[in-house]
Biopython code that builds the backbone (N, CA, C, O; Angstrom):
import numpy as np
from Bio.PDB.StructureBuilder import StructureBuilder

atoms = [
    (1, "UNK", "N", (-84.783, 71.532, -165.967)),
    (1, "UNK", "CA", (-86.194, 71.521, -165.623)),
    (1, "UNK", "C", (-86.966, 72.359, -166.639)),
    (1, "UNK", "O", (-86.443, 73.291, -167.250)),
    (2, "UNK", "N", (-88.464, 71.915, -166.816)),
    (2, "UNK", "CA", (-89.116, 72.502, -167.657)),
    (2, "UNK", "C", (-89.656, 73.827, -167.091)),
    (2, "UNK", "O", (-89.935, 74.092, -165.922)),
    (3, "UNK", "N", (-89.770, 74.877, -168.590)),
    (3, "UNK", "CA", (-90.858, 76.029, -168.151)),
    (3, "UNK", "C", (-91.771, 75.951, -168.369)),
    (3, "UNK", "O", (-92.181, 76.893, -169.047)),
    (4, "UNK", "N", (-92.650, 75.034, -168.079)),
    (4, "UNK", "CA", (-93.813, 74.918, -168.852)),
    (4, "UNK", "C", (-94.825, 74.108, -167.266)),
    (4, "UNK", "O", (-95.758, 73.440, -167.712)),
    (5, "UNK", "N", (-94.799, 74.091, -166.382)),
    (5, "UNK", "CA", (-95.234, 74.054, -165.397)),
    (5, "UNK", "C", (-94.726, 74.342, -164.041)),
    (5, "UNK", "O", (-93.539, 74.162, -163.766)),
    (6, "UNK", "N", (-95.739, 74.864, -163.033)),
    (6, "UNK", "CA", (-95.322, 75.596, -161.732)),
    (6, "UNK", "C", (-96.434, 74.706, -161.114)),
    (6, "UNK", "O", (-97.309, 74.083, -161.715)),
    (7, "UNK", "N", (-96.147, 74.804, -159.442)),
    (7, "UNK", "CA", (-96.788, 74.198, -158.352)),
    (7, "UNK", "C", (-96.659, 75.429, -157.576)),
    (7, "UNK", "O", (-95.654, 76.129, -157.456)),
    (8, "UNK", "N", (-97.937, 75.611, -157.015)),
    (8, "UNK", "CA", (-98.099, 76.502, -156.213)),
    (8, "UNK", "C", (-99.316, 76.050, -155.034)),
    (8, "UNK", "O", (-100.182, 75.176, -155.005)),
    (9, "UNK", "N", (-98.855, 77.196, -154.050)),
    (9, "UNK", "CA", (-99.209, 76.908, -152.741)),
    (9, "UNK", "C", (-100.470, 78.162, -152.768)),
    (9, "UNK", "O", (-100.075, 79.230, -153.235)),
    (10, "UNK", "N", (-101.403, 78.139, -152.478)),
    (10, "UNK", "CA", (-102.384, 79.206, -152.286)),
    (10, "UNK", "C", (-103.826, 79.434, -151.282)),
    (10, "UNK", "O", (-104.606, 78.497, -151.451)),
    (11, "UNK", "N", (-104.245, 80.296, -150.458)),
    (11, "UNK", "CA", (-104.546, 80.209, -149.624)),
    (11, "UNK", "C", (-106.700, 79.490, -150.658)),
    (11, "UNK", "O", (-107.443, 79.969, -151.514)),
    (12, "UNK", "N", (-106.699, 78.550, -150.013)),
    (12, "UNK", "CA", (-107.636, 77.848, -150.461)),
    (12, "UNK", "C", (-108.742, 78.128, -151.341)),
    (12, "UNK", "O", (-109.004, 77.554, -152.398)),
    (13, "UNK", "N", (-109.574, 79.396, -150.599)),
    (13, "UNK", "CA", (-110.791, 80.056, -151.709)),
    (13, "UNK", "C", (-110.079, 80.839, -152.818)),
    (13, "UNK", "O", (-110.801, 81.293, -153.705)),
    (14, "UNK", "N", (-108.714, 81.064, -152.889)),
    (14, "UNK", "CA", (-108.118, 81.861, -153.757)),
    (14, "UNK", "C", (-108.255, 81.143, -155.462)),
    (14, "UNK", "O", (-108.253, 81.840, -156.477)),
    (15, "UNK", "N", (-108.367, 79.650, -155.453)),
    (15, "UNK", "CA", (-107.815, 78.735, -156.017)),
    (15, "UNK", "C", (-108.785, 79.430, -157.258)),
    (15, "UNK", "O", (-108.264, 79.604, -158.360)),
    (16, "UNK", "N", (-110.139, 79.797, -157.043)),
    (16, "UNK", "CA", (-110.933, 79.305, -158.009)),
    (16, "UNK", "C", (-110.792, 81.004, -158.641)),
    (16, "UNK", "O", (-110.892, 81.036, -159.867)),
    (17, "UNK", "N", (-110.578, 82.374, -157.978)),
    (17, "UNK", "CA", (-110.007, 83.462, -158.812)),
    (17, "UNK", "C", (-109.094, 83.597, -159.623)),
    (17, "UNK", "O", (-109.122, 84.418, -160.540)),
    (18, "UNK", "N", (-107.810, 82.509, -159.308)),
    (18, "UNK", "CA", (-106.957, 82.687, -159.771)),
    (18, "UNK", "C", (-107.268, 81.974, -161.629)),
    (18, "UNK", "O", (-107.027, 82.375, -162.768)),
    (19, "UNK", "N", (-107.842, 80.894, -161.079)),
    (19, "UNK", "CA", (-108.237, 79.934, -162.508)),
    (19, "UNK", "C", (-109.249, 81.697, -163.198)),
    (19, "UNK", "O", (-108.851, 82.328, -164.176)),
    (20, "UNK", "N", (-110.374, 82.049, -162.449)),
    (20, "UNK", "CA", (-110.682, 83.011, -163.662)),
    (20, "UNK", "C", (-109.543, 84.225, -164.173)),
    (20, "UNK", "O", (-109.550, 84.754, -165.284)),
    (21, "UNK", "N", (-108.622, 84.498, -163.114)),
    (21, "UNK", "CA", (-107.669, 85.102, -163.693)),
    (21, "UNK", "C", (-106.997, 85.490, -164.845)),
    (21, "UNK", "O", (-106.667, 86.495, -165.473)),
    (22, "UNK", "N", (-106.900, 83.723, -164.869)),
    (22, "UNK", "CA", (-105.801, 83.027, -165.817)),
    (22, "UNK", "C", (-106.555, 83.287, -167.026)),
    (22, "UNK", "O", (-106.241, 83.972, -167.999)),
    (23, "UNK", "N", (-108.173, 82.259, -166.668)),
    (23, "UNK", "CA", (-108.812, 82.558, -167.780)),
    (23, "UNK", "C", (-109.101, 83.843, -168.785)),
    (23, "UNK", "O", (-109.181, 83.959, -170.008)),
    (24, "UNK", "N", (-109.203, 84.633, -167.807)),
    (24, "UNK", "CA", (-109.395, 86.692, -168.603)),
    (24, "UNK", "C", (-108.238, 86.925, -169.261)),
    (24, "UNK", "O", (-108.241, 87.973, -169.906)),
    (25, "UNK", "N", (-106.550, 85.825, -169.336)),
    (25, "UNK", "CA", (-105.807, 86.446, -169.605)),
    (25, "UNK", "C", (-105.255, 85.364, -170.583)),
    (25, "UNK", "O", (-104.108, 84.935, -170.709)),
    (26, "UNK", "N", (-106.768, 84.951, -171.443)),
    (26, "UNK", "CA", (-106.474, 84.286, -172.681)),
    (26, "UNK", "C", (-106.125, 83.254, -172.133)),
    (26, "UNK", "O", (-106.422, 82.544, -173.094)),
    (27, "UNK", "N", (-105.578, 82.234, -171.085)),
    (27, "UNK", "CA", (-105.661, 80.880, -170.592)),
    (27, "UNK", "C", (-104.085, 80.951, -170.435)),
    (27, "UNK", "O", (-103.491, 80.152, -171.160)),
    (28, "UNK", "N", (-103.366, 81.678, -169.704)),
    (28, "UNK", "CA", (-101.912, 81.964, -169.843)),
    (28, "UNK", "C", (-101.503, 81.272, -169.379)),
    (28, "UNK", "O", (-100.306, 81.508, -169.215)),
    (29, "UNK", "N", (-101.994, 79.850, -168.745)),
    (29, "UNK", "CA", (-102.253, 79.104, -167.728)),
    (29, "UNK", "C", (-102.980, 78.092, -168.051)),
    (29, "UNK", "O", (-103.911, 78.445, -168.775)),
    (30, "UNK", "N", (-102.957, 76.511, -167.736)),
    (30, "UNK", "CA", (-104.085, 75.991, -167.271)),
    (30, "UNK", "C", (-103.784, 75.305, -165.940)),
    (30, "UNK", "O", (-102.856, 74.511, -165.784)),
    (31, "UNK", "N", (-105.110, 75.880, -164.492)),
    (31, "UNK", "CA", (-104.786, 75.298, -163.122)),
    (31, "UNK", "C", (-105.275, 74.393, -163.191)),
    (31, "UNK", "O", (-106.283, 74.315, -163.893)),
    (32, "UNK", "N", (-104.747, 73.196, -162.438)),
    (32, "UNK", "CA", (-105.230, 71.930, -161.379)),
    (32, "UNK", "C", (-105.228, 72.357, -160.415)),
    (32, "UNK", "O", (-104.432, 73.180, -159.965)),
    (33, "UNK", "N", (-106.321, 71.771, -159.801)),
    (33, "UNK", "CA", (-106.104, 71.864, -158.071)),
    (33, "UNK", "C", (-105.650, 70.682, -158.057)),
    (33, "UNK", "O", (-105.758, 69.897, -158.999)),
    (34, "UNK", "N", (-104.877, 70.353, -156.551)),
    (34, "UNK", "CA", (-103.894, 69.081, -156.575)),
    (34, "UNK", "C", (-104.576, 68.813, -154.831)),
    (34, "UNK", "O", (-104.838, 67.768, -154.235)),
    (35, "UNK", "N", (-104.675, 70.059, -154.475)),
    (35, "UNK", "CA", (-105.282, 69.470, -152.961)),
    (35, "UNK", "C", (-106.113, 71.104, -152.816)),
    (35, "UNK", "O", (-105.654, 72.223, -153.043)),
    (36, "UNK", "N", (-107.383, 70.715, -152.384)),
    (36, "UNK", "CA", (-107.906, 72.488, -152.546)),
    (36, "UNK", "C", (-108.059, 72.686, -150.760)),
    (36, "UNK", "O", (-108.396, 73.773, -150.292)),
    (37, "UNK", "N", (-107.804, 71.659, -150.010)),
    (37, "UNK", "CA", (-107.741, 71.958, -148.425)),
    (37, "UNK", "C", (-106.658, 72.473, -148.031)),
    (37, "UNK", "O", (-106.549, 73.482, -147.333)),
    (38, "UNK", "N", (-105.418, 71.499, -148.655)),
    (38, "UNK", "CA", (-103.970, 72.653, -148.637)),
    (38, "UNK", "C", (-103.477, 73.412, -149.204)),
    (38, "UNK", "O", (-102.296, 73.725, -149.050)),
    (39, "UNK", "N", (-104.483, 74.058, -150.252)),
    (39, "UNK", "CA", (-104.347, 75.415, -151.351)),
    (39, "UNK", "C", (-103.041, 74.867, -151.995)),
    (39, "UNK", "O", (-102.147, 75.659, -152.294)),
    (40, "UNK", "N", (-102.889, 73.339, -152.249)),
    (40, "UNK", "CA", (-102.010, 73.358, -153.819)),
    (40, "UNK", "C", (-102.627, 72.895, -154.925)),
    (40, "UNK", "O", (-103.805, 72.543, -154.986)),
    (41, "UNK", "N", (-101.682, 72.895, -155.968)),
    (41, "UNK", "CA", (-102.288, 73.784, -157.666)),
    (41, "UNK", "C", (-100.951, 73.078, -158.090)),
    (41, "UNK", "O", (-100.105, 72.384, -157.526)),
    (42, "UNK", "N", (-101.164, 73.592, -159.374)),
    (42, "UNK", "CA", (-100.271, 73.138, -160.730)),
    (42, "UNK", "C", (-100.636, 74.091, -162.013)),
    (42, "UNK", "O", (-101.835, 74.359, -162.093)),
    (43, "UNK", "N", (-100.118, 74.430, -162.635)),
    (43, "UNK", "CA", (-100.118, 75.231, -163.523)),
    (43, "UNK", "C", (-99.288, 74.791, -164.439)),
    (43, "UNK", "O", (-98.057, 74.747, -164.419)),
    (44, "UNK", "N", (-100.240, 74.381, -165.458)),
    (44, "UNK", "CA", (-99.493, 74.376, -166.697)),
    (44, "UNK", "C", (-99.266, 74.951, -168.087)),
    (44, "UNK", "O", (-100.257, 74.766, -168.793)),
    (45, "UNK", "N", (-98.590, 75.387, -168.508)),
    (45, "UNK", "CA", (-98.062, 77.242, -169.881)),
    (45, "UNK", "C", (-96.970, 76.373, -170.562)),
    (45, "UNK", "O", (-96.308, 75.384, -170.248)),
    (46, "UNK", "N", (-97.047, 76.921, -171.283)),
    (46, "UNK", "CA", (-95.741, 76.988, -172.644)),
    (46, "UNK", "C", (-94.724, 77.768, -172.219)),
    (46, "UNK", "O", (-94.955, 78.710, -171.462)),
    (47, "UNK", "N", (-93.651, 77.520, -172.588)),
    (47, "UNK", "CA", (-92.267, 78.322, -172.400)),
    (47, "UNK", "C", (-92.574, 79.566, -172.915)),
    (47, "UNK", "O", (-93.141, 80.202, -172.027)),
    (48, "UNK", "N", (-92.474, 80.186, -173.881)),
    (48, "UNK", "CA", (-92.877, 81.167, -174.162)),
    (48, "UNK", "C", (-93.518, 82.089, -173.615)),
    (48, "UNK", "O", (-93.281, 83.251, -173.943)),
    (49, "UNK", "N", (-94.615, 81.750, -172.521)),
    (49, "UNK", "CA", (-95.429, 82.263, -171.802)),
    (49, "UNK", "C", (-95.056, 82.160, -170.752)),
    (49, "UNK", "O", (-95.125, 83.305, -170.304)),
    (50, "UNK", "N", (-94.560, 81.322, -169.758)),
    (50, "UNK", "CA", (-93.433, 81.108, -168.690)),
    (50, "UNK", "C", (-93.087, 82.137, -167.467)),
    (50, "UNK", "O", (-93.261, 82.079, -166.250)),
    (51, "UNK", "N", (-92.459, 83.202, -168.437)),
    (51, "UNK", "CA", (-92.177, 84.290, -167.573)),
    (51, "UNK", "C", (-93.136, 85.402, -167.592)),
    (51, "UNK", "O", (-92.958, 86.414, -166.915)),
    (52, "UNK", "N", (-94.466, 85.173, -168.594)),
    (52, "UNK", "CA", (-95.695, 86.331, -168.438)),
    (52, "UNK", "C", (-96.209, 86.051, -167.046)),
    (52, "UNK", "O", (-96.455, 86.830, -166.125)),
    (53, "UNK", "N", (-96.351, 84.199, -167.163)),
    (53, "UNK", "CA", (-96.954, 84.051, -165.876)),
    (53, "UNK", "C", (-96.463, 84.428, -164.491)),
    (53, "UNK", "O", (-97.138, 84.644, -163.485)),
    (54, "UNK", "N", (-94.866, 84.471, -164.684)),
    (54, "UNK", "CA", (-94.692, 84.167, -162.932)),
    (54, "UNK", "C", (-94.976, 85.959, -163.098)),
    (54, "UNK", "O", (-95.613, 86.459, -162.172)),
    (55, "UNK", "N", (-94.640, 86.656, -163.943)),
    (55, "UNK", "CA", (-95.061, 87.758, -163.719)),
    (55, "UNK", "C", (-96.334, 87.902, -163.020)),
    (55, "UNK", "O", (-96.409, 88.294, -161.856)),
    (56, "UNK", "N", (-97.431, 87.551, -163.815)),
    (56, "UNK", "CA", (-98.985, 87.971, -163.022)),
    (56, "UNK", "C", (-98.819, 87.487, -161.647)),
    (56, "UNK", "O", (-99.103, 88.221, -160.701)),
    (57, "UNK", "N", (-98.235, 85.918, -161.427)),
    (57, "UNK", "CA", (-98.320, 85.399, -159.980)),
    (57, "UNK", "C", (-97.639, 86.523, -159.083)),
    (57, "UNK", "O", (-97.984, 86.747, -157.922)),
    (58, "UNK", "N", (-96.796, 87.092, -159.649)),
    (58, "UNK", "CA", (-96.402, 87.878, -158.316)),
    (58, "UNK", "C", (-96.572, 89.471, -158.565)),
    (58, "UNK", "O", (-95.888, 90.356, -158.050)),
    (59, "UNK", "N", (-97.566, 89.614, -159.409)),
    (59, "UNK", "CA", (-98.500, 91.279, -159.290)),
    (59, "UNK", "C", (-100.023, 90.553, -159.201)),
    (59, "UNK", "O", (-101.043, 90.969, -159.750)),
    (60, "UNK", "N", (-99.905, 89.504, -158.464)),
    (60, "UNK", "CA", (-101.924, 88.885, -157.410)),
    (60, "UNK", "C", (-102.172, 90.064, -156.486)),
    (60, "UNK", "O", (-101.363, 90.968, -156.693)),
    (61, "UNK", "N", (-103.048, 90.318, -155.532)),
    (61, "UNK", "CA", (-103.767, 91.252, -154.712)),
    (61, "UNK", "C", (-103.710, 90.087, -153.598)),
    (61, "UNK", "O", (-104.317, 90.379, -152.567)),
    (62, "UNK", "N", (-102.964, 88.560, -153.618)),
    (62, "UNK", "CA", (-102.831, 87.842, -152.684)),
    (62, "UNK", "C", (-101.656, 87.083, -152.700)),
    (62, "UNK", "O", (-100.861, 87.237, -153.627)),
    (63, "UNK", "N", (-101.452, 86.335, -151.859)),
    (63, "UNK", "CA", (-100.218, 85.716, -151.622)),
    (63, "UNK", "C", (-99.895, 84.365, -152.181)),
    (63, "UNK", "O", (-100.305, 83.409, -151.523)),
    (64, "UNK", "N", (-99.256, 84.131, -153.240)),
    (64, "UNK", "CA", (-99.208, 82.806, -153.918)),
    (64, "UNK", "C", (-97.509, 82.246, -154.057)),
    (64, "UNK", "O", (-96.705, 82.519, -154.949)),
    (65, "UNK", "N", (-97.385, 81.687, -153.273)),
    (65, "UNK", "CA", (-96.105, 80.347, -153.273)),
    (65, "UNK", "C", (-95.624, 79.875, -154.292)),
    (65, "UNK", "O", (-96.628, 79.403, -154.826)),
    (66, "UNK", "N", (-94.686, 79.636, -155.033)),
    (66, "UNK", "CA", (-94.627, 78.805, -156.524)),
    (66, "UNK", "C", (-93.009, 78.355, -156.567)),
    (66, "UNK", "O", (-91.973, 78.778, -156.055)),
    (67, "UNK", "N", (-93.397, 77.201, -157.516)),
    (67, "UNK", "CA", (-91.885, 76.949, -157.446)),
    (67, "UNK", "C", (-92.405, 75.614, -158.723)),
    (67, "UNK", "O", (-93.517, 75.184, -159.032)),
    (68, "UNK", "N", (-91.035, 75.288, -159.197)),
    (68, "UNK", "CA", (-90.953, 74.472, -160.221)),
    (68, "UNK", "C", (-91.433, 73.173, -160.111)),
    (68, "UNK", "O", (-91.894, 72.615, -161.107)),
    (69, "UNK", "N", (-91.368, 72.393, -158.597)),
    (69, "UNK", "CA", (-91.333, 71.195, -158.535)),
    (69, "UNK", "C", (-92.112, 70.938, -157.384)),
    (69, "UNK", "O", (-91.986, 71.572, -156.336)),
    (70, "UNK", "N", (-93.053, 69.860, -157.594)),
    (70, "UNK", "CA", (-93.533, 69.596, -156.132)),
    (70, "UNK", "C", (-93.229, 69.421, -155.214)),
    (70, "UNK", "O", (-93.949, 69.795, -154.288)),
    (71, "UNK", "N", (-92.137, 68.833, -154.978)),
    (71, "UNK", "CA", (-90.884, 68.517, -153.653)),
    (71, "UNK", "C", (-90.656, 69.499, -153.501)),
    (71, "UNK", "O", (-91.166, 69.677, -152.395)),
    (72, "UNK", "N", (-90.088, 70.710, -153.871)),
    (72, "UNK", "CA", (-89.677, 71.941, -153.453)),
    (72, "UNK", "C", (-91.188, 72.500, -152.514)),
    (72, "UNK", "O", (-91.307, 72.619, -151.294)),
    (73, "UNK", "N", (-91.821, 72.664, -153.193)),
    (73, "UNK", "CA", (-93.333, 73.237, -153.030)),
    (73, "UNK", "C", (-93.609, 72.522, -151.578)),
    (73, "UNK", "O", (-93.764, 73.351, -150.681)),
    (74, "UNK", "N", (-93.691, 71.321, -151.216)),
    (74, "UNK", "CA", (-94.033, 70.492, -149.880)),
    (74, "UNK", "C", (-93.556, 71.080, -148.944)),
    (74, "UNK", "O", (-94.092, 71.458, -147.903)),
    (75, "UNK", "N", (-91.707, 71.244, -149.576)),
    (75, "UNK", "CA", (-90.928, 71.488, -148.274)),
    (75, "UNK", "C", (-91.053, 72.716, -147.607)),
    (75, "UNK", "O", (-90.523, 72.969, -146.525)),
    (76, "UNK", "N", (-91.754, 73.471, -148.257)),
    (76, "UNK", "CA", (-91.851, 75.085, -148.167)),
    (76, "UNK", "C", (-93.406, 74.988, -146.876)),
    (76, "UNK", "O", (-94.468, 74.370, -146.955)),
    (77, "UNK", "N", (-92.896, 75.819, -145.906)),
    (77, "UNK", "CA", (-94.552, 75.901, -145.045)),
    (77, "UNK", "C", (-94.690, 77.315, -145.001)),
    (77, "UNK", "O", (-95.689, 77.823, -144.491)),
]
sb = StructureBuilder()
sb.init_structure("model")
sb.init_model(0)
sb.init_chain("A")
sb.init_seg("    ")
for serial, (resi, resn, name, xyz) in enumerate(atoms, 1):
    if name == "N":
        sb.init_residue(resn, " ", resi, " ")
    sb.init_atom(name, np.array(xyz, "f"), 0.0, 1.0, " ", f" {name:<3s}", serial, name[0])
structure = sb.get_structure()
């Protein structure tokens, strides 16, 4: 599987901080929203950058879900 995109689960109004987040941090990231009622996303980075990101995702001030694949991501509540 690739490092170069994540699916994540996020609580809905979060969606649009996280995109400026990303953005303040040089675009370490680029989000889709995929459904913004069920707070999922997509994120797509370069390998290289990969593990900066899941870093920031999990030093957020909120709670963000992630995982490699959308099927994984669904099955998760």
């Amino acid at each position: 599987m690739s490092k170069s995109e994540l699916w994540l689960r996020i609580y809905g109004p979060k969606i649009h901080y996280l995109n400026r987040i990303l953005e303040g941090h040089e675009y370490l990231g680029v989000l889709t929203t995929i459904d913004a009622k069920e707070g999922i996303g997509r994120i797509r980075t370069t390998p290289d950058l990969f593990d900066d990101l899941v870093s920031l995702l999990e030093h957020l001030p909120f709670e963000v879900t992630y995982t490699l694949d959308r099927e994984s991501l669904l099955s998760i509540e």
